[in-house]
C-alpha positions in Angstrom: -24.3 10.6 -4.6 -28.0 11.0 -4.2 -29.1 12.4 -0.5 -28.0 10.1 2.0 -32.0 10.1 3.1 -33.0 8.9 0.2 -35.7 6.3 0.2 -34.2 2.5 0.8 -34.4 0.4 -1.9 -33.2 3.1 -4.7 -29.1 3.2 -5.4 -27.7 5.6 -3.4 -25.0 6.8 -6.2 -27.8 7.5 -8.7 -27.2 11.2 -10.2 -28.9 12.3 -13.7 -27.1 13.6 -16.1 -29.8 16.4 -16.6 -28.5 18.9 -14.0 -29.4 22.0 -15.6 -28.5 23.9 -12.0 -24.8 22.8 -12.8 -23.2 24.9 -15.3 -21.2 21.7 -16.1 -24.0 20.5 -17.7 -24.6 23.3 -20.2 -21.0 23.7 -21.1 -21.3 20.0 -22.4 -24.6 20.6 -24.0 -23.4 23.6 -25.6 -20.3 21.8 -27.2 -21.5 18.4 -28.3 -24.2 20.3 -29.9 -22.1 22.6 -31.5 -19.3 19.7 -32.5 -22.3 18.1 -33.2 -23.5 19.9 -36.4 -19.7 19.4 -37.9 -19.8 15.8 -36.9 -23.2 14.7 -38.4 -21.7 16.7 -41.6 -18.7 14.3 -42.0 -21.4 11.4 -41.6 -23.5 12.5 -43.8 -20.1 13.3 -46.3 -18.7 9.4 -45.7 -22.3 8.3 -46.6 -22.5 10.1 -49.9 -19.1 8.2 -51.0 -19.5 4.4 -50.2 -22.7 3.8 -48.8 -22.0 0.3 -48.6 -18.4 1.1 -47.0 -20.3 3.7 -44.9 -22.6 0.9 -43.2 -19.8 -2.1 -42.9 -17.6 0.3 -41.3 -20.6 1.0 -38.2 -21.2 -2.7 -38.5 -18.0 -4.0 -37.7 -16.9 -0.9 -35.0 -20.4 -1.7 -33.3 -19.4 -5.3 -33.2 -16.2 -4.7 -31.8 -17.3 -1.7 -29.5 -20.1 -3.5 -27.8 -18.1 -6.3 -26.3 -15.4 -3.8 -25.1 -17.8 -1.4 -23.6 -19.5 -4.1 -21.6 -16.0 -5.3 -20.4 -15.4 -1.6 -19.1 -18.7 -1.3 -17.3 -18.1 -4.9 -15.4 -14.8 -3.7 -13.9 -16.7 -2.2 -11.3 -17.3 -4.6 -8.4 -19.6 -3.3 -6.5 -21.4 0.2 -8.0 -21.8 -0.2 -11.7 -22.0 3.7 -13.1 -25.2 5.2 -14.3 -25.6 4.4 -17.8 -26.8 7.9 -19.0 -23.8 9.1 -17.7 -21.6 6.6 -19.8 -23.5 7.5 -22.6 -22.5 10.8 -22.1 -19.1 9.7 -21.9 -19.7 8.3 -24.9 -20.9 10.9 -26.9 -17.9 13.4 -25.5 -15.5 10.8 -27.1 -17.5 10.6 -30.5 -18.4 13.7 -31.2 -17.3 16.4 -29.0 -13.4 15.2 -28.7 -12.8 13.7 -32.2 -14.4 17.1 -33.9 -12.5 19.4 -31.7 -9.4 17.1 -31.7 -9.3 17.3 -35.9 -9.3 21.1 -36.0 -6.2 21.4 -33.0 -4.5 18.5 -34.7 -4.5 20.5 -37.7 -3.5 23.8 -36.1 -0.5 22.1 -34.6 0.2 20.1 -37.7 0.7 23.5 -39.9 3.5 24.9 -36.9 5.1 21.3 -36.8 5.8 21.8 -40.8 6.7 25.6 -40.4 9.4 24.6 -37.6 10.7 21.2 -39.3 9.9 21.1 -42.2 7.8 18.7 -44.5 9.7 15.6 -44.2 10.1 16.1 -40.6 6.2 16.9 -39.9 5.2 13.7 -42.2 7.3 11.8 -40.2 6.2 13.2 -36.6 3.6 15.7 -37.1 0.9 12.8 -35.9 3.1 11.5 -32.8 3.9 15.4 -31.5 0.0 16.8 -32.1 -2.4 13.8 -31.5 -0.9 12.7 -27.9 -1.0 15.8 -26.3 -4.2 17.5 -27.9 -6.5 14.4 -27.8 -5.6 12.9 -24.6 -6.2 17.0 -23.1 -10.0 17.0 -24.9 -10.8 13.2 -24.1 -10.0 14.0 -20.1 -12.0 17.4 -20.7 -15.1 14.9 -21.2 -14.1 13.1 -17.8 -13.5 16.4 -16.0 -17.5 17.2 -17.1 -18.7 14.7 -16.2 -17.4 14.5 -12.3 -18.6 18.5 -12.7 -22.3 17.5 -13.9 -22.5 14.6 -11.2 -19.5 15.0 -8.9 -20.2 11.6 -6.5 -20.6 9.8 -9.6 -16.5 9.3 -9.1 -15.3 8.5 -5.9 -12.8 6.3 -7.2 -10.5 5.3 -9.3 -12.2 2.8 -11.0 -14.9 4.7 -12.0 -12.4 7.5 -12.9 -11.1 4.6 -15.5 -14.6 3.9 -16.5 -15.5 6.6 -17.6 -12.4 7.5 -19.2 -12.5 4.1 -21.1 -16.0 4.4 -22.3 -15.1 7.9 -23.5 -11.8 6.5 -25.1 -14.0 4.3 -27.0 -16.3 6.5 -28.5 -13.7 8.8 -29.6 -11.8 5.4 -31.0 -14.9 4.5 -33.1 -15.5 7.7 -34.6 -11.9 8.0 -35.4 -11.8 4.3 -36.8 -14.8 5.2 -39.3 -12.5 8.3 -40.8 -9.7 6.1 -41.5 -11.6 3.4 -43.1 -13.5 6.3 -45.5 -11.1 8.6 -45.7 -7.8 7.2 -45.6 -8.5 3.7 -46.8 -10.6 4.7 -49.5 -14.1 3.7 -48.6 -14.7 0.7 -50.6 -15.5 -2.7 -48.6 -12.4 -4.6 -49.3 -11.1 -1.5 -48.2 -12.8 -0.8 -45.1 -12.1 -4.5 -43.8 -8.4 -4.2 -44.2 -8.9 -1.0 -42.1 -10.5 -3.1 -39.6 -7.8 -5.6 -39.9 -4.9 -2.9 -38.9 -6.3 -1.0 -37.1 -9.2 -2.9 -34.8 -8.2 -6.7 -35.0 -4.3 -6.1 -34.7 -4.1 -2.6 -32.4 -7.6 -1.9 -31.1 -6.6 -3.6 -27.9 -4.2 -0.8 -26.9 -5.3 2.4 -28.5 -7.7 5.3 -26.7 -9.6 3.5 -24.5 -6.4 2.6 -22.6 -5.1 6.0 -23.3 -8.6 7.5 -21.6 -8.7 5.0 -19.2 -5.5 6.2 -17.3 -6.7 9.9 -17.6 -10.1 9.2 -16.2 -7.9 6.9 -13.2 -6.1 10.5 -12.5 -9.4 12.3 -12.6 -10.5 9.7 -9.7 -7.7 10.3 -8.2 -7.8 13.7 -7.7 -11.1 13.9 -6.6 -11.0 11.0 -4.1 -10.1 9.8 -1.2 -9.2 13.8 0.3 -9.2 12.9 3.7 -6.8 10.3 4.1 -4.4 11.0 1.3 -2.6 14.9 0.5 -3.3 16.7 -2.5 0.2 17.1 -3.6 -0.2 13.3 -3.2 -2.8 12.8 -5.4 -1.8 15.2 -7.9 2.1 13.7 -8.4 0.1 10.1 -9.1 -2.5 11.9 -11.2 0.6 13.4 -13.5 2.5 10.2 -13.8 -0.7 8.8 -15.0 -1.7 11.3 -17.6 2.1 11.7 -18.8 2.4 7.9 -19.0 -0.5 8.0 -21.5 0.5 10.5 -23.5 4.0 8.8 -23.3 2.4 5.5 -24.9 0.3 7.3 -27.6 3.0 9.4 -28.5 4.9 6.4 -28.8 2.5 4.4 -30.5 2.4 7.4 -33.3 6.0 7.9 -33.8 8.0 6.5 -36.5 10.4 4.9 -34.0 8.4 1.4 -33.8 7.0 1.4 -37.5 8.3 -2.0 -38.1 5.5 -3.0 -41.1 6.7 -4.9 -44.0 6.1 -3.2 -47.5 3.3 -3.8 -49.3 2.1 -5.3 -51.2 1.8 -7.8 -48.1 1.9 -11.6 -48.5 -0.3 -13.8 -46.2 2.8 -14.1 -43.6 3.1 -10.4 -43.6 -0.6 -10.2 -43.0 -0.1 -12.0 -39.7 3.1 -10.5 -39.0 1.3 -7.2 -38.5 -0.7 -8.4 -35.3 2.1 -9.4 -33.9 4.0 -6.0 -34.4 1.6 -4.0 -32.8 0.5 -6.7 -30.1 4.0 -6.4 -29.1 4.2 -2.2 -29.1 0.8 -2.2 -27.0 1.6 -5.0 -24.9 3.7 -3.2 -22.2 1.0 -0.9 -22.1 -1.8 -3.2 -21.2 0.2 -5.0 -19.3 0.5 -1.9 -16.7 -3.0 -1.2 -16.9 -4.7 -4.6 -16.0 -2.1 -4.4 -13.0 -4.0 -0.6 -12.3 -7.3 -1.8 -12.4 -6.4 -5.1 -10.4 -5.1 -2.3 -7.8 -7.8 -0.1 -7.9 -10.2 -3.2 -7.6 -8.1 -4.6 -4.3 -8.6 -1.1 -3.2 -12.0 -1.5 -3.8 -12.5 -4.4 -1.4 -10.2 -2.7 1.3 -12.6 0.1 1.1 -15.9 -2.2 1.4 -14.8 -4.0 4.1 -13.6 -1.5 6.1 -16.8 0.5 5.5 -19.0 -2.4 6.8 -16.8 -3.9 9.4 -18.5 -1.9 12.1 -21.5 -2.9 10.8 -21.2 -6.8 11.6 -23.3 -8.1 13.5 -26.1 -5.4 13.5 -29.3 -5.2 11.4 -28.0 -4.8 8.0 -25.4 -7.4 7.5 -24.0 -10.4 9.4 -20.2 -12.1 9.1 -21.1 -14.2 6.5 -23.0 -12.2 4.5 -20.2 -9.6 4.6 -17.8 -12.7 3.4 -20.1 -13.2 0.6 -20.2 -9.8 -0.8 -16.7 -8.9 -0.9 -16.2 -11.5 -3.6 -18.1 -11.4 -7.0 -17.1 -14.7 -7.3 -19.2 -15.8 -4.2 -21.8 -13.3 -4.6 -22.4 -15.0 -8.1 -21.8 -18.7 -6.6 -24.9 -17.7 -3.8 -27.5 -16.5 -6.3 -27.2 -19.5 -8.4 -27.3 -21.8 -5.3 -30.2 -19.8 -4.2 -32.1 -20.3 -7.5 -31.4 -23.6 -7.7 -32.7 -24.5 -4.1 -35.3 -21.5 -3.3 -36.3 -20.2 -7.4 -35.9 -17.2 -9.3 -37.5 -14.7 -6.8 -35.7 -15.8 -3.8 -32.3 -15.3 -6.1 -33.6 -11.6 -6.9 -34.0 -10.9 -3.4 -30.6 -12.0 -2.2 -29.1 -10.0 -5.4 -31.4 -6.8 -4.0 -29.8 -7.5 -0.7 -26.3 -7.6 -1.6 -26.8 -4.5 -3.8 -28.5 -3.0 -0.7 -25.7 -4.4 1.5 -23.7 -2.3 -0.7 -24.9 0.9 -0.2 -25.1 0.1 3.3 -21.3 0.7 3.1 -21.6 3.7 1.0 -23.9 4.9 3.8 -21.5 3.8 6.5 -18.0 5.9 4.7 -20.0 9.0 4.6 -21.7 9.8 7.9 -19.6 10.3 11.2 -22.3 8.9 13.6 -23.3 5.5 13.9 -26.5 6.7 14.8 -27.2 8.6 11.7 -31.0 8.2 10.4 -29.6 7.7 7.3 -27.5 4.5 8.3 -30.4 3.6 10.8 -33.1 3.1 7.5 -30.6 1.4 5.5 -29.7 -1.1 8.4 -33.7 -1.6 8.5 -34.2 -1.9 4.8 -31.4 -4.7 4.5 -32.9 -6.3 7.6 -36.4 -6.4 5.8 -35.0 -7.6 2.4 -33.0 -10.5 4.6 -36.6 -11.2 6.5 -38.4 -11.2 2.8 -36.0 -13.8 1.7 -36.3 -15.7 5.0 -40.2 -16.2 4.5 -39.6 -18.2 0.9 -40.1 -21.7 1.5 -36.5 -23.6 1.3 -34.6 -20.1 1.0 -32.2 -20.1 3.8 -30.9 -17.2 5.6 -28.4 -15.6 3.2 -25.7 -15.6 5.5 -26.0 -19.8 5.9 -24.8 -20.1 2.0 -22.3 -22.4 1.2 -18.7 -21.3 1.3 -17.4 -20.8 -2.0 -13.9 -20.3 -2.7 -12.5 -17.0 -5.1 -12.2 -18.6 -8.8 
């Protein structure tokens, strides 16, 4: 978090991601750069073979990646996380995790054979190598980046942010290597690629995987004063381990239940709903994680402002308002509608403000904290701005609108 005497008006949780004081920061310069020369070489190396196969296979990734990583970035209720950061995130998961995950898959790969033999290592080699080496290197990228802006996470949620936006990088990058590489390149190719491996899997593959590694990061690193370490660090394990459990499992043999090819129309459709039903336990437990984390999320907001009812920064209905996106959402439209676009900014800067009031609020010991005192003030002269605007009711006198 940015100094808690930082100006009103500017997000409190607000950290660059150019810390050149943090060490953090120049380990992860000095490895995406470095797995950044090898990376832009495979590029390059795709592009040379099927230019046109090259460019569909960006094309179609992007158009499946952007929806996704605007999903991930809206689970947040209340604090959406810096964007440089998540493109940092990003670019761990592309570049620095998929380059250095290729040379230990391979490493691992070669003893896999020596041990068991070939049959065994093409059989298994890819569930007992990818699991534990990527899922290590992805959560590297989460660890930097709680290093290079360490109150950036303060919960699990953004632990799972992070981790999914990572996850999807690294997924992308991956996906264009199959489609080139393994498909063979060509654009009939390259969309049957898409079809098995984005259309009928891409639901459940790394960015789940990440996700529940970046949720043990947050973890770990939050909430030390009311829960023990050994705590925190049991959950953090079952986490990780239940991720590398379900990409193991995912890899192994054990659930390869594709027809043989060459595939009929029905067989086509039949593959959907074989891996839909391998990722689906797996999804399952992690909409129920975020739905926790986000419960916890409210717990924490109103517990943080409940003291502060009543006093200049936010009244009882105001504080009704904002622990609902639902409501939030319902009292800016009704606020356009009635008062106009500038009196629904306000009340959106107010809620946002109202938020870091809590933040605020969690992280000093004395009510009378000049810290809390300004941001108390600053709400009270966003709620007295909005006031002034002709037919723009107090925010607290909105209608009542129930969760949807």
């Amino acid at each position: 978090m940015s100094a808690l005497g930082a100006r009103p008006g500017r997000r409190l949780h607000h950290t660059r991601f150019l810390q050149p004081r943090q060490p953090a920061f120049w380990l992860y310069v000095l490895t995406v750069g470095l797995t950044g020369i090898v990376a832009v070489a495979e590029q390059s190396l795709y592009r040379n073979i099927s230019p046109s196969g090259w460019a569909l296979s960006w094309f179609l990734l992007v158009l499946y990646g952007a929806p996704v990583a605007v999903v991930v970035y809206l689970l947040d209720l209340y604090e959406r996380e810096p964007l440089p950061l998540l493109g940092a995130a990003f670019i761990w998961g592309s570049v620095a995790a998929t380059t250095l995950s290729a040379i230990g898959n391979a490493g691992w790969g070669l003893a896999i054979a020596r041990i068991g033999g070939p049959e065994f290592a093409a059989r298994w080699t890819a569930a007992l190598t990818a699991p534990f080496v990527e899922e290590i290197l992805k959560g590297c990228g989460v660890v930097l980046i709680y290093l290079i802006a360490r109150d950036e996470v303060d919960d699990v949620m953004d632990g799972f942010v992070y981790g999914a936006i990572c996850g999807l990088g690294f997924a992308i990058v991956e996906d264009v290597f199959y489609f080139m590489a393994v498909f063979g390149g060509q654009p009939s190719e390259v969309l049957q690629g898409f079809w098995l491996r984005v259309v009928a899997s891409g639901l459940y593959g790394h960015v789940l995987y990440t996700g529940l590694v970046g949720m043990a990061v947050g973890v770990v690193v939050s909430h030390r004063a009311t829960e023990p370490l050994r705590h925190r660090m049991w959950v953090a394990i079952g986490l990780c381990s239940l991720a590398v459990f379900a990409h193991l499992l995912w890899n192994s043999p054990l659930l390869a239940f594709y027809p043989s090819e060459p595939w009929s129309l029905g067989d086509v459709l039949s593959v959907v709903l074989i891996t839909g039903g391998k990722g689906l336990p797996l999804l399952a437990f992690v909409a129920i994680a975020v739905a926790l984390a986000r419960r916890r999320e409210r717990r924490w907001l109103r517990g943080a402002l409940v003291g502060e009812v009543g006093l200049d920064g936010i009244s009882a209905d105001e504080l009704h308002l904002l622990e609902s996106p639902t409501r939030r959402r319902a009292a800016r439209r009704a606020m356009r509608r009635r008062a106009g676009t500038r009196a629904a900014t306000l009340l959106h800067r107010l809620q946002r403000e109202q938020v870091n009031l809590a933040m605020v609020a969690s992280r000093v010991g004395d009510a009378h904290d000049p810290a809390l005192t300004r941001q108390r003030a600053y709400c009270r002269s966003l709620r007295d701005a909005l006031g002034a605007i002709p037919a723009a009711a107090p925010a607290g006198s909105e209608p009542d609108v129930t969760d949807g």
